[in-house]
ZALUMSE-127634 format. One record per residue (C-alpha): residue number from 0; residue in three letters; chain; z, x, y. Coordinates in pm, whole numbers, m for minus. Example, Ala and Ser with C-alpha at 12.3 -4.5 7.8 and 13.67 -1.06 7.14 Angstrom:
2
    n  res  chain      pz      px      py
    0  Ala      A     780    1230    m450
    1  Ser      A     714    1367    m106
//
This chain:
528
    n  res  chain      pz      px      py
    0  Unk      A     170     617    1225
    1  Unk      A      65     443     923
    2  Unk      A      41     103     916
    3  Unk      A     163      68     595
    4  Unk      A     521      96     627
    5  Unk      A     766     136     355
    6  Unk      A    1128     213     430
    7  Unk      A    1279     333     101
    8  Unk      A    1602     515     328
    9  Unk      A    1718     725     568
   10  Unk      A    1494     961     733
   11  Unk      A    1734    1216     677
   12  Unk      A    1631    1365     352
   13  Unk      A    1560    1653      95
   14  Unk      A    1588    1959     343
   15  Unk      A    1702    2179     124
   16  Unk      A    1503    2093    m135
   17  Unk      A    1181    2096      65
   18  Unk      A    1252    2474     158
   19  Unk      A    1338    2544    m178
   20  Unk      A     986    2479    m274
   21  Unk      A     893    2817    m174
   22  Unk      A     593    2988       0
   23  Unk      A     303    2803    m189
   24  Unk      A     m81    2895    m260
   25  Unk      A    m188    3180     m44
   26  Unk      A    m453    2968      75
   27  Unk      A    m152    2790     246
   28  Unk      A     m49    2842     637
   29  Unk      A     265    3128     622
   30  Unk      A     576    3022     695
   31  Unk      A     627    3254     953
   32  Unk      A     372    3111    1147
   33  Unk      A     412    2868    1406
   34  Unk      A     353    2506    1345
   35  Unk      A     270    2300    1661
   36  Unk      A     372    1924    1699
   37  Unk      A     211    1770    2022
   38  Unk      A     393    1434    2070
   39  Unk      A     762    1341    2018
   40  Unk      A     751     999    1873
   41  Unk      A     917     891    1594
   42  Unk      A     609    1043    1399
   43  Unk      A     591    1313    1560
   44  Unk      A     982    1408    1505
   45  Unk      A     923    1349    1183
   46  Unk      A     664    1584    1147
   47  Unk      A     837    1821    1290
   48  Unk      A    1145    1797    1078
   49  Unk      A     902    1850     774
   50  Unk      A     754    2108     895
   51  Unk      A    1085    2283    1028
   52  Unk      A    1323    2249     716
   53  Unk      A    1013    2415     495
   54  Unk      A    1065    2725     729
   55  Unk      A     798    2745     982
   56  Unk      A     887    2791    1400
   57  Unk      A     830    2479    1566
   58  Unk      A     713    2369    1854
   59  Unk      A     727    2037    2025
   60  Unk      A     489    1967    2325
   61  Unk      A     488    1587    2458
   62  Unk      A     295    1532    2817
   63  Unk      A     586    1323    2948
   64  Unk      A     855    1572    3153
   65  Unk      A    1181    1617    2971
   66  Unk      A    1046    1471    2589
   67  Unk      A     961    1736    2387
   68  Unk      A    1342    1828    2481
   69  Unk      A    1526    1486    2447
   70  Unk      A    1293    1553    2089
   71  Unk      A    1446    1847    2020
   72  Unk      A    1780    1739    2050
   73  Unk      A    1732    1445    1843
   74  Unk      A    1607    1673    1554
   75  Unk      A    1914    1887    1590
   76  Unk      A    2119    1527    1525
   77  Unk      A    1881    1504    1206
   78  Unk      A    1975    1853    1097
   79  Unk      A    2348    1787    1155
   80  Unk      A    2332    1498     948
   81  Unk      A    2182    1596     653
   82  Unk      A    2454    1957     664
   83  Unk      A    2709    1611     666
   84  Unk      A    2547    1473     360
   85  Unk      A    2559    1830     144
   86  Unk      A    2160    1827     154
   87  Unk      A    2124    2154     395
   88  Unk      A    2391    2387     421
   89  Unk      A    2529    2564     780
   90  Unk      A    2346    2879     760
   91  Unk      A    2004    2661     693
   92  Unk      A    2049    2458     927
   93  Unk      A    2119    2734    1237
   94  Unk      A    1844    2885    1080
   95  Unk      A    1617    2593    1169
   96  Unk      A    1752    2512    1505
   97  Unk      A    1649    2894    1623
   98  Unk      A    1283    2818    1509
   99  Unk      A    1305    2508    1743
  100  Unk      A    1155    2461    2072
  101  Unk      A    1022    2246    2325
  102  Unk      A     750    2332    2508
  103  Unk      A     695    2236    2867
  104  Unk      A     366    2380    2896
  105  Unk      A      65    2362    2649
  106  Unk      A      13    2735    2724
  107  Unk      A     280    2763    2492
  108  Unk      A     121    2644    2208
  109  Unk      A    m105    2916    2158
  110  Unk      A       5    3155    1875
  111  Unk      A       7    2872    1728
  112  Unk      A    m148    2849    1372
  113  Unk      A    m155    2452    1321
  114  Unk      A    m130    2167    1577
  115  Unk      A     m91    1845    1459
  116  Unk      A    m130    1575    1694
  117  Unk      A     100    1233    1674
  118  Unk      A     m43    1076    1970
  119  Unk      A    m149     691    2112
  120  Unk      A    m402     555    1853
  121  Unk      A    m682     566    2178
  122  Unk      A    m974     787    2104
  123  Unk      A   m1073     890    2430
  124  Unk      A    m714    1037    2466
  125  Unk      A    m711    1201    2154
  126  Unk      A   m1055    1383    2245
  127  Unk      A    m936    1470    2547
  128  Unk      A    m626    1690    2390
  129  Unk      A    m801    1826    2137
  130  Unk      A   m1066    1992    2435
  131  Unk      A    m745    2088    2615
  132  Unk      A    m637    2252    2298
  133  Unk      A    m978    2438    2219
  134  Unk      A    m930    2602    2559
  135  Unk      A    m567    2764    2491
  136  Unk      A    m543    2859    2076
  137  Unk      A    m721    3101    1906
  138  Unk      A   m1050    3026    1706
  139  Unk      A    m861    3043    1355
  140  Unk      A    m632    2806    1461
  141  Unk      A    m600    2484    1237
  142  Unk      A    m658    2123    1488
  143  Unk      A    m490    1810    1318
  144  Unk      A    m458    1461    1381
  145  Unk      A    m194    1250    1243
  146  Unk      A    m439     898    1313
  147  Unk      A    m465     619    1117
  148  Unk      A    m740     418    1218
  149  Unk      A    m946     645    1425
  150  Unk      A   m1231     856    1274
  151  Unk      A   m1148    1201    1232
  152  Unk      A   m1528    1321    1291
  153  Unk      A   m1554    1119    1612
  154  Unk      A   m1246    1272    1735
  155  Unk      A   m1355    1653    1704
  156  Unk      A   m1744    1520    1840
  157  Unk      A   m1652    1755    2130
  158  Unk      A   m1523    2080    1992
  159  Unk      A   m1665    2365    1977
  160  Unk      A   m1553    2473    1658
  161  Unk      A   m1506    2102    1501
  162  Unk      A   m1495    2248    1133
  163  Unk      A   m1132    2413    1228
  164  Unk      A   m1049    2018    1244
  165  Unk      A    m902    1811     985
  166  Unk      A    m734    1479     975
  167  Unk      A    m327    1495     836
  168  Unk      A    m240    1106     779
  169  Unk      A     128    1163     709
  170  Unk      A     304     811     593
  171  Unk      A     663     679     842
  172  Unk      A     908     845     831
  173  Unk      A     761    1121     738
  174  Unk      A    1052    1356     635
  175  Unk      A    1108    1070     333
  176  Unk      A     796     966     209
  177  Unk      A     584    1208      m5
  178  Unk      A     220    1100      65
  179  Unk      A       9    1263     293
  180  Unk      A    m396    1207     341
  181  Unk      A    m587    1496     392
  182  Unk      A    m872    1379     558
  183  Unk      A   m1195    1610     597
  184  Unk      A   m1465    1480     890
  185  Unk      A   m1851    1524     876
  186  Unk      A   m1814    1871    1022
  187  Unk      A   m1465    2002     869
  188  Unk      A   m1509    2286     610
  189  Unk      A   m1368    2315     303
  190  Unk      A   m1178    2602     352
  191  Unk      A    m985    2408     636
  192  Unk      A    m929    2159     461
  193  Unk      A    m793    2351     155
  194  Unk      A    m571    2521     381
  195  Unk      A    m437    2230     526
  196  Unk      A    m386    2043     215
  197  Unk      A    m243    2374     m19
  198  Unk      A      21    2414     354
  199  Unk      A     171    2053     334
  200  Unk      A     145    2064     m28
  201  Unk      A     377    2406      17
  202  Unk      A     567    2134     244
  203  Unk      A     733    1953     m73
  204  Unk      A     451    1695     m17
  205  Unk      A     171    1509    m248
  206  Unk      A    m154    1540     m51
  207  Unk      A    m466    1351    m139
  208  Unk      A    m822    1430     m10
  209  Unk      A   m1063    1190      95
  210  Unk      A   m1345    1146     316
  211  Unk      A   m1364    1018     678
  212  Unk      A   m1372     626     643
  213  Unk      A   m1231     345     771
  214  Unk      A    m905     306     662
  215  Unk      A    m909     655     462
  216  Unk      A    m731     573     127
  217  Unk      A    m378     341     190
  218  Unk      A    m499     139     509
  219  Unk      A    m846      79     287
  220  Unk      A    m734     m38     m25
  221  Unk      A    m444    m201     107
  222  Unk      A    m567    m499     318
  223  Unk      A    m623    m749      12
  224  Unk      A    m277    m713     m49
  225  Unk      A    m211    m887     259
  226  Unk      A    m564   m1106     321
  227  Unk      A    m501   m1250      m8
  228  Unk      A    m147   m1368      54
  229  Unk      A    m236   m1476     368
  230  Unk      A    m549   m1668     300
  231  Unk      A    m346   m1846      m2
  232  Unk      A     m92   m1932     241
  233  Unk      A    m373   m2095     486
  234  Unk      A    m519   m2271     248
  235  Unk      A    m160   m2446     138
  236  Unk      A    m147   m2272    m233
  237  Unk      A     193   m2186    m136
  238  Unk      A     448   m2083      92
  239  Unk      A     517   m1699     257
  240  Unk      A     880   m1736      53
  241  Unk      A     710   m1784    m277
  242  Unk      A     429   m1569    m261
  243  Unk      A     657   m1280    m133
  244  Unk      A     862   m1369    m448
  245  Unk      A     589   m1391    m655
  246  Unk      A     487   m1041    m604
  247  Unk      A     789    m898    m600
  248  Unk      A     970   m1061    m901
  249  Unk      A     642   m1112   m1124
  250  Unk      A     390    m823    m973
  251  Unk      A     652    m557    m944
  252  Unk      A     533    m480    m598
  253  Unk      A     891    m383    m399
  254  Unk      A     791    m572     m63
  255  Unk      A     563    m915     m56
  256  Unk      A     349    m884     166
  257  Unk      A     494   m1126     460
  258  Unk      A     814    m959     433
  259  Unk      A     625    m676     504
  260  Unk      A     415    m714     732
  261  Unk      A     719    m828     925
  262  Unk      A     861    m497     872
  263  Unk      A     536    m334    1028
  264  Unk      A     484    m536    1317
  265  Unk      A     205    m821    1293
  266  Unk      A      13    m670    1600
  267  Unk      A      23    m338    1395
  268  Unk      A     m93    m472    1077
  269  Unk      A    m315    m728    1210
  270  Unk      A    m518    m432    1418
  271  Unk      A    m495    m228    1116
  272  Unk      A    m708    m472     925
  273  Unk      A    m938    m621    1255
  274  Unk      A   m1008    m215    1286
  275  Unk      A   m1098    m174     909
  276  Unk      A   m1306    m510     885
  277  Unk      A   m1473    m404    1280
  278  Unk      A   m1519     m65    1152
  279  Unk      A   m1727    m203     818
  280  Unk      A   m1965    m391    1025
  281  Unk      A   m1742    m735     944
  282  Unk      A   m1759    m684     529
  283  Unk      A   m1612   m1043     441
  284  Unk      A   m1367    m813     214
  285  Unk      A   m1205    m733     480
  286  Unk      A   m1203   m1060     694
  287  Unk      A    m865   m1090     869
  288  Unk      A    m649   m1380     923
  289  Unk      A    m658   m1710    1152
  290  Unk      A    m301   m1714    1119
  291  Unk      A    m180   m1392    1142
  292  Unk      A    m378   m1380    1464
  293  Unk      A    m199   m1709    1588
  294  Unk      A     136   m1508    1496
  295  Unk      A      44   m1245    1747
  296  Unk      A     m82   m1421    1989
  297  Unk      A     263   m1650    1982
  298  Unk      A     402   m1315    1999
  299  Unk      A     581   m1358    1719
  300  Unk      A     553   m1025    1598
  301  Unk      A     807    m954    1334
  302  Unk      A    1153    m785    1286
  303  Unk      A    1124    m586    1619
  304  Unk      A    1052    m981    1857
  305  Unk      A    1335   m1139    1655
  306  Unk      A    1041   m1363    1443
  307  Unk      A     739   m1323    1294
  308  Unk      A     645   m1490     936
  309  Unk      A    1021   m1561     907
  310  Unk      A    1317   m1608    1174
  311  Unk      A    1535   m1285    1241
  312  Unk      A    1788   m1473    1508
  313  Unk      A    2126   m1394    1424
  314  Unk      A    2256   m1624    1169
  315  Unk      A    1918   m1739    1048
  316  Unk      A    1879   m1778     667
  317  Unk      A    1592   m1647     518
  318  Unk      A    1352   m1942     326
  319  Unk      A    1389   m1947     m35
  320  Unk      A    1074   m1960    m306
  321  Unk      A    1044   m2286    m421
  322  Unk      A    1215   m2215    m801
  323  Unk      A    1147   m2548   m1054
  324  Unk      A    1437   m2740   m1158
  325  Unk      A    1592   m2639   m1526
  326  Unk      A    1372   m2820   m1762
  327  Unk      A    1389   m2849   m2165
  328  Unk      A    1227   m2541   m2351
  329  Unk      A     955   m2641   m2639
  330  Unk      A    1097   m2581   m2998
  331  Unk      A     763   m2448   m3104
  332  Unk      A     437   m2314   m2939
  333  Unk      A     112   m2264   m3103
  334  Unk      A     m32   m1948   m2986
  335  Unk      A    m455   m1954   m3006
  336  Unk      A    m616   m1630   m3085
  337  Unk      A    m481   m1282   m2801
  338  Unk      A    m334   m1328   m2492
  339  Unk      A    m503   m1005   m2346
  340  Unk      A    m287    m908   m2089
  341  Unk      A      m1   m1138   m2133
  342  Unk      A      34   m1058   m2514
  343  Unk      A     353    m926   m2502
  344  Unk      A     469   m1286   m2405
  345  Unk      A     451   m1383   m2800
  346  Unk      A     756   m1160   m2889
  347  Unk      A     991   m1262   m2617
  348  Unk      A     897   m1620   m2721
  349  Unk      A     985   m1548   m3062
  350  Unk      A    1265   m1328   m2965
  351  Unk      A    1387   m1669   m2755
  352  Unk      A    1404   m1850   m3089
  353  Unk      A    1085   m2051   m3029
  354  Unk      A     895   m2077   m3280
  355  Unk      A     525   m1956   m3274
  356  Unk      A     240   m2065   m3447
  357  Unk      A     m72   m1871   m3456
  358  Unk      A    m401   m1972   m3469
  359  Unk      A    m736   m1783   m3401
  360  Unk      A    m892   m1917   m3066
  361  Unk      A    m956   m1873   m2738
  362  Unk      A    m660   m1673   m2625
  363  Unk      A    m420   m1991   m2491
  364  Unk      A    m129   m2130   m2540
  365  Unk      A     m95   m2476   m2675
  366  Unk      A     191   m2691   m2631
  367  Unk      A     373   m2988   m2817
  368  Unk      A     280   m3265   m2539
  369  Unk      A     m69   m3119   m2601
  370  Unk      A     m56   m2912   m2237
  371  Unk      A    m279   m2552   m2271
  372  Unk      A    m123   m2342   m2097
  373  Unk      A    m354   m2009   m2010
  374  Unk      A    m352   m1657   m1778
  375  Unk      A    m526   m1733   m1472
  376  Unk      A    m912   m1683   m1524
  377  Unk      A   m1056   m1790   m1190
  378  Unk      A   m1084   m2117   m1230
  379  Unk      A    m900   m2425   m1160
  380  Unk      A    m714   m2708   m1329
  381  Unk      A    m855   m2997   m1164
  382  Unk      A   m1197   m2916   m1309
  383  Unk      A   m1085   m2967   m1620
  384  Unk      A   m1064   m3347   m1640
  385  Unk      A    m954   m3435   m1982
  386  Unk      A    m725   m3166   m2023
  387  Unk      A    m362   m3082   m1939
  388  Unk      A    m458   m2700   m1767
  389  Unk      A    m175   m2529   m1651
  390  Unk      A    m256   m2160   m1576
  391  Unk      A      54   m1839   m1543
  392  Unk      A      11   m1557   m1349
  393  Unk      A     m81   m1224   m1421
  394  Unk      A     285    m962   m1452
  395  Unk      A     266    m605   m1433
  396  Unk      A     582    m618   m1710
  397  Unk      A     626    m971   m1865
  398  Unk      A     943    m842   m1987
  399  Unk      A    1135    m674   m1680
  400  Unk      A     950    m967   m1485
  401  Unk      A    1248   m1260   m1314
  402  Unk      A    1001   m1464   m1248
  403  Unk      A     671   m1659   m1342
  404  Unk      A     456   m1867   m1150
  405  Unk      A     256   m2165   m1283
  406  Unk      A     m46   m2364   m1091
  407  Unk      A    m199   m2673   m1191
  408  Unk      A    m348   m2999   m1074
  409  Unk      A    m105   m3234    m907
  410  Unk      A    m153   m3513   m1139
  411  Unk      A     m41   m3318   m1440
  412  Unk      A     176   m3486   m1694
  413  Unk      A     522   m3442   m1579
  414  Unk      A     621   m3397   m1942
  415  Unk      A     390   m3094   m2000
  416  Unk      A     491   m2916   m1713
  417  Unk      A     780   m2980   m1804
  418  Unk      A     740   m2775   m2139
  419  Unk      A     550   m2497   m1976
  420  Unk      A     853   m2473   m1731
  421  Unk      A    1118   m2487   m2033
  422  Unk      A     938   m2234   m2200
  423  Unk      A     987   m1957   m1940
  424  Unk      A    1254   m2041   m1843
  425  Unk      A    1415   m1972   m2201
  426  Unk      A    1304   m1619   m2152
  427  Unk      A    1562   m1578   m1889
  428  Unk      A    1268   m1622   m1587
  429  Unk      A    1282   m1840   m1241
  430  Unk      A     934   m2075   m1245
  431  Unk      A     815   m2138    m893
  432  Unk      A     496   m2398    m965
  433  Unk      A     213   m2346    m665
  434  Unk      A    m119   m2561    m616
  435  Unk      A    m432   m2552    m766
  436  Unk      A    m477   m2194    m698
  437  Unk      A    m777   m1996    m826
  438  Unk      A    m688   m1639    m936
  439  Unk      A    m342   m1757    m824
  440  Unk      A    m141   m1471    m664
  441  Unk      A     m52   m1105    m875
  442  Unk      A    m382   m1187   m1095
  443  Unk      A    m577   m1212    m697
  444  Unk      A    m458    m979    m548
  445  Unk      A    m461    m710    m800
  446  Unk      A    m808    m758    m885
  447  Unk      A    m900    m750    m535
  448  Unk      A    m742    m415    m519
  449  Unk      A    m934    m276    m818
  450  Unk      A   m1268    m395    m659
  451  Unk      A   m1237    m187    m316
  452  Unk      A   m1077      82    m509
  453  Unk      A   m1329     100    m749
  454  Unk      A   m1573      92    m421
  455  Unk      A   m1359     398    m277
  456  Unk      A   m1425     630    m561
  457  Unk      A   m1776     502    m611
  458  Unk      A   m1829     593    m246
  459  Unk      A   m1717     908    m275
  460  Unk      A   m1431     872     m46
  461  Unk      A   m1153     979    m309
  462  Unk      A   m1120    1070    m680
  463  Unk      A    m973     759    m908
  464  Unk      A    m613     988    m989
  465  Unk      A    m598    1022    m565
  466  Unk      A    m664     692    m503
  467  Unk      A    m385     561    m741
  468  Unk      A    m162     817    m673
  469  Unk      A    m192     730    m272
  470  Unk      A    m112     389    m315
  471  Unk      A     134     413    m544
  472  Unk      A     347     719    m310
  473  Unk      A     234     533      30
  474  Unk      A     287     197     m28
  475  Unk      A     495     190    m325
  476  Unk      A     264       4    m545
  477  Unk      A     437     m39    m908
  478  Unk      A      71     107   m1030
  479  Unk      A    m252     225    m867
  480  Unk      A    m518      m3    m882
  481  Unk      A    m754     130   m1067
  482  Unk      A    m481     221   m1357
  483  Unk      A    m374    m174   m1314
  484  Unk      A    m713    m271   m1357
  485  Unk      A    m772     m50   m1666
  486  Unk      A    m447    m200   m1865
  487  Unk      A    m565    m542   m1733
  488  Unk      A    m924    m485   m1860
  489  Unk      A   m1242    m468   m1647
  490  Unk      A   m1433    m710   m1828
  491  Unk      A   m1141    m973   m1719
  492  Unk      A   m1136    m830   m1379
  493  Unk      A   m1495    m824   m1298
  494  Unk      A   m1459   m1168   m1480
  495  Unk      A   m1134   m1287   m1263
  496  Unk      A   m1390   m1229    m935
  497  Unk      A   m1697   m1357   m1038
  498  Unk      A   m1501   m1695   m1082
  499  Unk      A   m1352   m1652    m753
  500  Unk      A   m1708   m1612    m612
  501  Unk      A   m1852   m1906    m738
  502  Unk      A   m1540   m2131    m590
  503  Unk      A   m1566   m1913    m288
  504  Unk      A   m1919   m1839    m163
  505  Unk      A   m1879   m1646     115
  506  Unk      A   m1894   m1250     m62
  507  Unk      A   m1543   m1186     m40
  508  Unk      A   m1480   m1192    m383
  509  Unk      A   m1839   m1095    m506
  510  Unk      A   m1744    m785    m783
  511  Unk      A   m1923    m453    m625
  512  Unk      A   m2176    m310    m887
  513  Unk      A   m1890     m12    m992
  514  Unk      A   m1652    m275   m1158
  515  Unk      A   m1928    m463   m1299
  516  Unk      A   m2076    m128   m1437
  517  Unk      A   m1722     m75   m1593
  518  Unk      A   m1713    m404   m1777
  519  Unk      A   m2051    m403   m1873
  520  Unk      A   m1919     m30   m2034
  521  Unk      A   m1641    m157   m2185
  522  Unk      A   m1823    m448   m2327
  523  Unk      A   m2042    m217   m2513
  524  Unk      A   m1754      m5   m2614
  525  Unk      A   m1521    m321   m2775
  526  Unk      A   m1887    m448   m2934
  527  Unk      A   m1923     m90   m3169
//
């Protein structure tokens, strides 16, 4: 199960449709062969279904007496259901249930031509199946583990034939969301993995490939999403309401991430990232969370223990982001030099009836009462003495965007925060106003995501287009990362982290040599 968890409906879905998608490459697995599905979890039903609906005989195998049928039942429900919501139709569906088995015995899994295993995350248990397997299919058979955290190449250390083995990271639930993570060890062969990935592409999936490392692609590039808004939180920037808001309403992102992480579980999330940061030989990128770890260990664990980062008792009201008061909008602005990013801000402004003056400069915003108001860079107001700093955030659409966040110094003139509050505000936008915040929140986190995605491709583990499409289909990212960091520039996102380093000396936030390569290249490119 990934740990990545984004419900976007019910698990009942696109049945027809899937089938519909035909037989696929010929490098695919036929659909009259059998498909093996050893555990019935809620993964491994899911799997299943997938599998079943796209027209292959199924089999269900789970080591606990009585499962794999109390499994197949429960996928018959799922099949009734979706002939209730017009999205398979009778004859499918009796179809499907005749291809449906449980098997008591794993001697009945072998005519099998794929198993894919949905298992405990414990390696030593996973081996120990996979041996078990070895010993009953045939040779050509196709070995698959659904893990998320576990290396696929330490799992198949034992086979005989470990290049028949191949890692299939589907995303929960599985019959809704598209992404799945082909994952080729040390000792899997190509044509394996081709096979595997042209069969679930067949599936009505999007596969991905990528190499056998921590993480893979989603539970990789993922974790700033979470350190970041965590570590803000710890260090009182703001609070789990706000910076949820923040990158929902201003980042586009369609959960924050303590909302979230909720959702998950904080045990699963929090071992997600301790395994990732373990499993990289503790890379400060990938330090977890003091207080996410107190969370746990409160057992305060989320939706599913009735609290985690926010109260789920019945009757509890969820906390709201701190929003600024309504406050008088500027008559004019005088805009200095481009904006970059936040360029686009100029014609709502004008389109508000404000009037704009422009001026070639530094790329800020100047305001009456003298405040400069700027896109975060890095740095931080209160090093700015003389000067009335107060920084916005990054947006990923400053337009479709309900809300902007401002940071400053706490001293600030009330009467130029003040402006730079009216002046949003007359574009329709909430203001929430955080602490001194370097980077702030969107602008952080999303340039923390370009830097260990530009790592992943630089590594070799995926190509760019995989990586962004993976986290945009498996976590629902409003763009991929490295597409985000293109449209924000690499020169300011190299730029964005080097300031972060020097206020935070620990590595963390120390560019990797592949983004600084691409804004040294796009330097060059803007200087011809």
């Amino acid at each position: 199960m990934s740990a990545n968890v984004t419900v976007r409906g019910s698990d009942d879905v696109t049945a027809s449709e899937t089938a519909a998608e035909g037989q696929g490459s010929a490098a695919a697995i036929g659909r009259d062969r059998t498909v093996a599905v050893v555990g019935t979890g809620t993964m491994g039903q899911g799997i299943a279904q997938v599998a079943l609906v796209a027209g292959h005989p199924v089999r269900l195998y789970d080591s606990a007496p009585g499962r794999a049928a109390e499994a197949v039942a429960a996928l018959t429900a799922r099949l009734d259901r979706l002939v209730e919501k017009g999205k398979l139709d009778a004859a499918a569906r009796e179809a499907a249930v005749g291809r449906l088995h449980a098997a008591e015995d794993p001697a009945e899994l072998a005519d099998a031509a794929l198993v894919i295993e949905a298992i405990v995350e414990d390696l030593a248990v996973k081996q120990r199946l996979f041996t078990d397997l070895e010993k009953i299919v045939g040779d050509d058979t196709v070995l698959a583990t659904n893990t998320s955290s576990l290396s696929v190449a330490a799992i198949a250390g034992g086979l005989r034939l470990p290049g028949r083995f191949v890692g299939l990271h589907f995303f929960n639930p599985a019959p809704l969301l598209p992404l799945v993570e082909v994952v080729s060890g040390f000792a899997t062969d190509a044509d394996v993995a081709t096979r595997a990935y042209e069969t679930v592409k067949g599936w009505g999936k999007t596969p991905v490939r990528c190499a056998d490392t921590p993480g893979f692609i989603v539970n990789r590039v993922a974790r700033p999403f979470y350190a970041e808004a965590f570590r803000i939180f710890e260090e009182g920037g703001a609070d789990p309401a706000t910076i949820d808001a923040a990158l929902r309403e201003c980042g586009g992102f369609r959960m924050g991430p303590f909302e979230l992480t909720d959702l998950i579980g904080q045990d699963v999330n929090e071992a997600v990232t301790r395994s990732v940061w373990e499993s990289f030989y503790q890379d400060p990128k990938f330090t977890p969370s003091l207080a996410q770890r107190r969370l746990v260990e409160s057992g305060r664990l989320g939706r599913k223990s009735g609290h985690g980062w926010f109260s789920y008792a019945e009757g509890a009201e969820r906390p709201a982001p701190h929003t600024a008061e309504p406050a008088k909008a500027p008559e004019w602005i005088t805009v200095w030099g481009d904006l970059g990013p936040a360029e686009p801000l100029v014609g709502l402004f004008e389109a508000a009836g404000i009037t704009v003056l422009h001026k070639k400069g530094g790329g800020h915003i100047e305001l009456p009462g003298g405040g400069e108001l700027s896109l975060t860079d890095g740095e931080t107001s209160f090093e700015y003495d003389e000067e009335a700093i107060i920084y916005f955030d990054l947006a990923y659409d400053y337009a479709a965007a309900s809300r902007i966040v401002l940071s400053t110094r706490e001293d600030v003139d009330p009467g130029v925060l003040g402006e730079a509050v009216g002046l949003f505000q007359a574009l329709g936008k909430q203001v929430s106003v955080i602490g001194d915040v370097p980077g702030m929140i969107v602008a952080r986190t999303v340039a923390m995501l370009a830097d260990i995605a530009v790592d992943a491709v630089d590594r070799g583990v995926a190509t760019a287009e995989d990586v962004d499409t993976a986290m945009r289909l498996g976590v629902n990212y409003p763009a991929g990362p490295l597409e985000w960091a293109g449209r924000v520039g690499h020169r300011r996102t190299c730029g964005l982290l080097r300031e972060l380093h020097a206020r935070y000396a620990t590595g963390r936030y120390a560019p990797v040599l592949g983004l600084v390569r691409r804004a040294a290249a796009e330097e060059a490119e803007d200087s011809r």
